[in-house]
C-alpha positions as CSV (number, residue, x, y, z in Angstrom):
1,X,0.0,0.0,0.0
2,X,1.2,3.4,-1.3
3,X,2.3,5.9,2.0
4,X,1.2,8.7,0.2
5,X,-2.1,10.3,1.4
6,X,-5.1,10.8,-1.0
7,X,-5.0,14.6,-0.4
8,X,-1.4,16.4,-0.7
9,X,-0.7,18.7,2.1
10,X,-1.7,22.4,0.6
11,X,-3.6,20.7,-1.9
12,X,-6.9,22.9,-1.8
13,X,-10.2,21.3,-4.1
14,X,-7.8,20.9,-7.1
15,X,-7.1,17.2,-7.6
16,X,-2.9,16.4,-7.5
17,X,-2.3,15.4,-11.2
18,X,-4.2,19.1,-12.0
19,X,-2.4,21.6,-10.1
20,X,0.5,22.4,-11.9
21,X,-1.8,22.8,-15.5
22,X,-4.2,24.7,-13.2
23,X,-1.5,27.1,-12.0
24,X,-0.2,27.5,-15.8
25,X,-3.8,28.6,-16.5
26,X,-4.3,31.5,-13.5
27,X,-1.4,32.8,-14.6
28,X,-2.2,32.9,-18.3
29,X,-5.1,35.2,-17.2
30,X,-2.6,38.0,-16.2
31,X,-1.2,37.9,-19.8
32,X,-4.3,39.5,-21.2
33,X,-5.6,42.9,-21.5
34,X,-7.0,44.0,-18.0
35,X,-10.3,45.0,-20.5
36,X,-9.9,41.1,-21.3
37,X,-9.0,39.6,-17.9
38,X,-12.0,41.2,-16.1
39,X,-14.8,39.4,-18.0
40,X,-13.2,36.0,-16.7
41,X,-13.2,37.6,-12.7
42,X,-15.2,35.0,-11.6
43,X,-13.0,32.2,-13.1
44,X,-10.3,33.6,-11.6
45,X,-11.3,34.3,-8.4
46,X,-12.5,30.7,-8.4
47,X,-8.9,29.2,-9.3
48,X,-7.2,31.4,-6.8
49,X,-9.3,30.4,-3.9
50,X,-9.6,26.4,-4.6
51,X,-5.6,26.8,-5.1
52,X,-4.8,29.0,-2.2
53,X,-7.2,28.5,0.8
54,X,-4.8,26.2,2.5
55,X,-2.4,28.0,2.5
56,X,-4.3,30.7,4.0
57,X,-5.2,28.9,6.6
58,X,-1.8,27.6,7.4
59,X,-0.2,31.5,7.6
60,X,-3.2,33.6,8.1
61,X,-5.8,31.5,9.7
62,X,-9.7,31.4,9.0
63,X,-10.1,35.4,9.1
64,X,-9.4,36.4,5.2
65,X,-8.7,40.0,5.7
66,X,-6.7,43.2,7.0
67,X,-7.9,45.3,9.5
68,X,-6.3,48.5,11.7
69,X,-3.8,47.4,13.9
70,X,-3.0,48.7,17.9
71,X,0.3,48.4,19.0
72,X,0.7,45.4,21.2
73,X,-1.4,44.0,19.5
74,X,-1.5,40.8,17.5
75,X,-2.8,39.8,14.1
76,X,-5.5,37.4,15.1
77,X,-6.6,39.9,18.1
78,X,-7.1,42.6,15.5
79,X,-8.7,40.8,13.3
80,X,-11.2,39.4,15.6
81,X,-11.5,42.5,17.5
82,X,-12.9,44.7,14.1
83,X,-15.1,42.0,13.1
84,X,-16.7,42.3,16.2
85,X,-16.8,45.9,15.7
86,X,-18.3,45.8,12.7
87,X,-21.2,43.6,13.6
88,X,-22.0,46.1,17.0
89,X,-22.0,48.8,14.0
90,X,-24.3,46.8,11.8
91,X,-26.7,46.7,15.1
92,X,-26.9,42.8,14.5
93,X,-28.6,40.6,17.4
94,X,-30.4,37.7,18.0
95,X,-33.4,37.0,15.7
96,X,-31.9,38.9,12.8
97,X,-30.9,37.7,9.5
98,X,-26.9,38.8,8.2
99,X,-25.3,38.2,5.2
100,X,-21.6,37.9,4.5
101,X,-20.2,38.1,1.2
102,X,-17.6,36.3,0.2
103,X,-17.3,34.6,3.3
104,X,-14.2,32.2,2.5
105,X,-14.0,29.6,5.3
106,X,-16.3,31.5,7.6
107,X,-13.7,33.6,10.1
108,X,-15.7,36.8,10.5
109,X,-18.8,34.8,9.9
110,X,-18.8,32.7,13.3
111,X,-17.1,35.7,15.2
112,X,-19.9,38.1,14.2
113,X,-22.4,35.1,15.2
114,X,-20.9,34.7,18.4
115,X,-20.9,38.0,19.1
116,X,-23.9,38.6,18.3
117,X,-26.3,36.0,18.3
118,X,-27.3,36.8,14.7
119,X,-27.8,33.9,12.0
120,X,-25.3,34.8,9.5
121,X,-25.5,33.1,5.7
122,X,-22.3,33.4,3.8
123,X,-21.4,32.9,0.2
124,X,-18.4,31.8,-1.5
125,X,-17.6,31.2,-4.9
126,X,-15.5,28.1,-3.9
127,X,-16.8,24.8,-2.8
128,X,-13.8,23.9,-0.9
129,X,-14.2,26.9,0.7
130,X,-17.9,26.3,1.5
131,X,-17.0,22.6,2.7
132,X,-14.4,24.5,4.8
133,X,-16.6,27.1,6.5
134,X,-18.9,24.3,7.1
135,X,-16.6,22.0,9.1
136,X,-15.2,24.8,11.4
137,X,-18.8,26.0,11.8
138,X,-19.7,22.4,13.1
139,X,-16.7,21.8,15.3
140,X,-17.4,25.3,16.8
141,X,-20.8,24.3,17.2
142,X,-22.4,27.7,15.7
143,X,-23.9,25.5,12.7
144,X,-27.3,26.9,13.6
145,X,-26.4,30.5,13.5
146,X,-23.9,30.1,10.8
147,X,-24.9,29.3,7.3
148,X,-22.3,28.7,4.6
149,X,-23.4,28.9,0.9
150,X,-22.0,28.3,-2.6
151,X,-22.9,30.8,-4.7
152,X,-21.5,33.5,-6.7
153,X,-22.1,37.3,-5.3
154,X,-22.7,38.5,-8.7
155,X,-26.6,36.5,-8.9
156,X,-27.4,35.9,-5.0
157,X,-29.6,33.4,-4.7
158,X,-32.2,34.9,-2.0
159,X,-35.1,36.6,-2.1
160,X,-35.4,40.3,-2.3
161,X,-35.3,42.4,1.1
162,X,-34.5,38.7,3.0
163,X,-31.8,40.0,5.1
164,X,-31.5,42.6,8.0
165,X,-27.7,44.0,7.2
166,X,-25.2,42.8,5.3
167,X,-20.9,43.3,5.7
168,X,-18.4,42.1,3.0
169,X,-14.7,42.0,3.8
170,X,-12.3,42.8,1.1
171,X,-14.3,39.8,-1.3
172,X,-15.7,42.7,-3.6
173,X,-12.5,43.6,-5.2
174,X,-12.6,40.2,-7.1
175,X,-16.0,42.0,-9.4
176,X,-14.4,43.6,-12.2
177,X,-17.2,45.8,-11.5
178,X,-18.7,46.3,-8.1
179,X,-22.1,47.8,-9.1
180,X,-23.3,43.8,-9.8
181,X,-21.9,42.5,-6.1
182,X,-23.5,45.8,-4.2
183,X,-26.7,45.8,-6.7
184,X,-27.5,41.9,-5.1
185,X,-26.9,43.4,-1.6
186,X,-29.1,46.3,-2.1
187,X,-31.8,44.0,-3.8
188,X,-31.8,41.2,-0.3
189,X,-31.8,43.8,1.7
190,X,-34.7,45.2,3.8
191,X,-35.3,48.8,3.4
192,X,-33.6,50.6,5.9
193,X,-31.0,48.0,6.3
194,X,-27.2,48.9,6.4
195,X,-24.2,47.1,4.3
196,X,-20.6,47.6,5.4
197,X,-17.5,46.9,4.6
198,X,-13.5,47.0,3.5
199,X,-12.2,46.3,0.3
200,X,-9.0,46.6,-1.7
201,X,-8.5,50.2,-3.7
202,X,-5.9,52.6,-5.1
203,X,-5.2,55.2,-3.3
204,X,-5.2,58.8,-4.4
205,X,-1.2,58.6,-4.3
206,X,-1.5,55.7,-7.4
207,X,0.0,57.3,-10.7
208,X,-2.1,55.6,-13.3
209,X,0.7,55.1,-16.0
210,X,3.8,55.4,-14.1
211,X,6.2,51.9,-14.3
212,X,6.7,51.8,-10.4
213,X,3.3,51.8,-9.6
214,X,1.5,49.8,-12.6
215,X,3.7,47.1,-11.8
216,X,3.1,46.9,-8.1
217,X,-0.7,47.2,-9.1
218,X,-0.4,44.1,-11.3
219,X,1.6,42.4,-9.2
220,X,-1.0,42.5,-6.6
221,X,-3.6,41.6,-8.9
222,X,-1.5,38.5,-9.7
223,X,-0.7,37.7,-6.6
224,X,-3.8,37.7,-5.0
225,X,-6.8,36.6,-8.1
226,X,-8.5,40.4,-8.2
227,X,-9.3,41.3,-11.4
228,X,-8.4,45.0,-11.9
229,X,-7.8,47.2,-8.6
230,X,-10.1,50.7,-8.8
231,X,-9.5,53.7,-6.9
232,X,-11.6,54.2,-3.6
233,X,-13.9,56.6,-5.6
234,X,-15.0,53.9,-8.1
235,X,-16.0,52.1,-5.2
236,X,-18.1,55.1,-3.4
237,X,-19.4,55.7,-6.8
238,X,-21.0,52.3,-7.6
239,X,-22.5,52.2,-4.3
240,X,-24.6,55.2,-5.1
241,X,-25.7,53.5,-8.7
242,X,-26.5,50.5,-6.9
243,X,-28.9,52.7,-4.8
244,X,-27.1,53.2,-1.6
245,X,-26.8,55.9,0.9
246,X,-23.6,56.7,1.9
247,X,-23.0,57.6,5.0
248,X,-19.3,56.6,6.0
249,X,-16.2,55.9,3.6
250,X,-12.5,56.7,4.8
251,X,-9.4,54.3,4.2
252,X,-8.9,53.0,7.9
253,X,-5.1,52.5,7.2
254,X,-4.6,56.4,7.7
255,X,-6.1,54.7,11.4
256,X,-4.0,52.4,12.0
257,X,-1.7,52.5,15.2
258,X,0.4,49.9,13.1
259,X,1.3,49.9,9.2
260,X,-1.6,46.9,7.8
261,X,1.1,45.2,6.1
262,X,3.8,45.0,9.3
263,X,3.6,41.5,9.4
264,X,4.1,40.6,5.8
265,X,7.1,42.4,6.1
266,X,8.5,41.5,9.4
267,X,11.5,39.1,9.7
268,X,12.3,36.9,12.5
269,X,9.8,37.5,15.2
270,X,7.2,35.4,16.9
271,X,4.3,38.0,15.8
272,X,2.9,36.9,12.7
273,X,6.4,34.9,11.7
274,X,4.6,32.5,8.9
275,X,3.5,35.5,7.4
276,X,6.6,37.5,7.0
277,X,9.7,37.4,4.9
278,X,11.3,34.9,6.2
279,X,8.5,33.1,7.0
280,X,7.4,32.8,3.8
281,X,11.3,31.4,2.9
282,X,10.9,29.0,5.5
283,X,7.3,27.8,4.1
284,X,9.0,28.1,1.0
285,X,11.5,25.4,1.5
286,X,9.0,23.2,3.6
287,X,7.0,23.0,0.5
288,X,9.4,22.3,-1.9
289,X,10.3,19.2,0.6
290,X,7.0,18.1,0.6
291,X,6.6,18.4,-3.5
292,X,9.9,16.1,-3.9
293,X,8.6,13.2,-1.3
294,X,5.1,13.2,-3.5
295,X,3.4,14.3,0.0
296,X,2.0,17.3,-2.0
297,X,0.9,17.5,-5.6
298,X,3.2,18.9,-8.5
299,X,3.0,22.6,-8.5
300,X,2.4,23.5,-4.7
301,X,5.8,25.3,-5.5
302,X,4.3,27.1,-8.0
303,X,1.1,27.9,-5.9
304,X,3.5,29.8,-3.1
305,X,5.5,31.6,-5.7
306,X,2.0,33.3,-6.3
307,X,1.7,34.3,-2.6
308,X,4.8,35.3,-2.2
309,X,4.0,37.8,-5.2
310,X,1.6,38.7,-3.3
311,X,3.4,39.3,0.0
312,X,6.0,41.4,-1.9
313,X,3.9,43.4,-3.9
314,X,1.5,44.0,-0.6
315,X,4.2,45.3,1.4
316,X,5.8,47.6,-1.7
317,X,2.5,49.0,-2.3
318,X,1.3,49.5,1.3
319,X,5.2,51.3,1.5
320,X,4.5,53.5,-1.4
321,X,1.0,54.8,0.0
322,X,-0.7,53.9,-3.3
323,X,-2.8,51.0,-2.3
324,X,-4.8,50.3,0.8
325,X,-6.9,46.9,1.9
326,X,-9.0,48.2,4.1
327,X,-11.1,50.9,2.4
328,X,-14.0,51.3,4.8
329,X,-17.7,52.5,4.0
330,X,-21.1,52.4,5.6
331,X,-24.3,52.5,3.8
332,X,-27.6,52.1,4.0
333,X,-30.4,51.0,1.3
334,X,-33.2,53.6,1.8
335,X,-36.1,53.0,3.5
């Protein structure tokens, strides 16, 4: 009998004799036109997350996201601490409906629940992801306030005004266009209701045709399966054509006690070490042991040379100023 497991370790959904071909094809995506390479977002976004989620896991654990940063204070804490922020601002409790959009494996979602006492749905393009979100809700035991979902953002499939608030956390940068994400909020909301969020933009210091920064701005994209980054305005903008009211937006890095990206950057330290520099060069070389005793699938290598593009280009762009992951709004569909 064979010693080597049925699932490679960092494997995600894509079976072991398809990673490598699977790989080759996300990457072929960033060849194109951005015009081109946005009507495949979905595709891509797909790829990227049944490729990537364990290895998100593994560095980042089951919270997807940024969020401002206190000093003394460690990744996970922050993280856990704003999403608990967020749902006291959505005015979620017991009895109420939320929905999260693009909930990955469910971080925020069971966090907010807890918190709460809200039954939260969320939605992810990805079935592993959904499989994922499912497991940890059981083991947690919030699987009857937490309720995972495959299903693209872009066609929700609810029923209009069927949820009491909804949050998103930097998922909607994967629509080429936002206005078809935030159109499905504001139709499942009920009147009244608010939607909040963060999401990934370009700052006002981005110098649309300058080397530096277009190369940093693809290099993210790349790196991390979003289909064309968009200046914060773009994203106030198509909240108001989806029929929102507006009543917060501000880029809560300018908050932040702590640059967001300190621990992508960082080098030997026990904050946040699998994350950083030379964390990533120690994963680096774990993975490529793994890959040569067959205990993960061809390509794995491959798959970490994307995050690692995205872990430089992060950093380099959060340095620069000219692009932010935690672009913050509050709105509210009229009621």
């Amino acid at each position: 009998m064979s010693a080597i497991p049925e699932r490679g370790v960092f494997q995600g959904a894509v079976a072991p004799s398809a990673v490598r071909a699977e790989v080759a094809a996300y990457a072929s995506e960033f060849e194109r036109p951005a015009a081109e390479r946005g009507a495949h977002d979905v595709a891509v976004a797909k790829s990227y997350y049944e490729l990537v989620t364990d290895f998100y896991e593994f560095g980042w654990g089951t919270s997807f996201h940024f969020a401002p940063r206190r000093r003394g204070e460690g990744v996970k804490a922050s993280l856990a601490r704003f999403e608990r922020e967020l749902g006291a601002r959505l005015r979620a409790g017991p009895g109420q409906r939320l929905l999260d959009v693009g909930c990955g494996v469910g971080g925020p979602m069971r966090t907010i629940a807890r918190a709460t006492g809200a039954e939260v749905t969320g939605v992810s393009i990805s079935p592993y992801q959904i499989a994922r979100a499912r497991r940890h809700g059981d083991r947690a035991g919030l699987a009857a306030l937490c309720k995972p979902v495959e299903a693209d953002f872009n066609r929700l499939p609810f029923e209009a005004a069927s949820f009491d608030g909804a949050y998103t956390l930097e998922a909607c940068c994967h629509a080429e266009d936002r206005r078809r994400p935030f159109g499905e909020v504001f139709r499942v909301l009920e009147p009244g209701a608010h939607f909040a969020g963060t999401d990934w933009c370009l700052t006002d210091r981005f110098r649309p045709g300058d080397p530096r920064d277009e190369r940093v701005k693809l290099a993210i994209e790349k790196g991390n399966g979003v289909a064309a980054l968009a200046p914060a305005a773009a994203l106030t903008a198509a909240l108001r054509e989806s029929g929102f009211e507006v009543l917060e937006a501000r880029d809560l890095a300018l908050d932040s006690e702590l640059p967001w990206y300190e621990p992508l950057q960082a080098g030997l330290s026990l904050n946040g070490f699998r994350n950083s520099r030379a964390g990533a060069f120690v994963t680096h070389q774990i993975v490529r042991a793994l890959e040569a005793a067959r205990l993960s699938p061809k390509g794995t290598v491959e798959v970490h040379d994307v995050l690692r593009l995205a872990q430089r280009a992060l950093v380099e762009g959060g340095e620069a100023g000219i692009f932010t992951p935690i672009f913050f709004w509050m709105a509210r569909k009229p009621g």
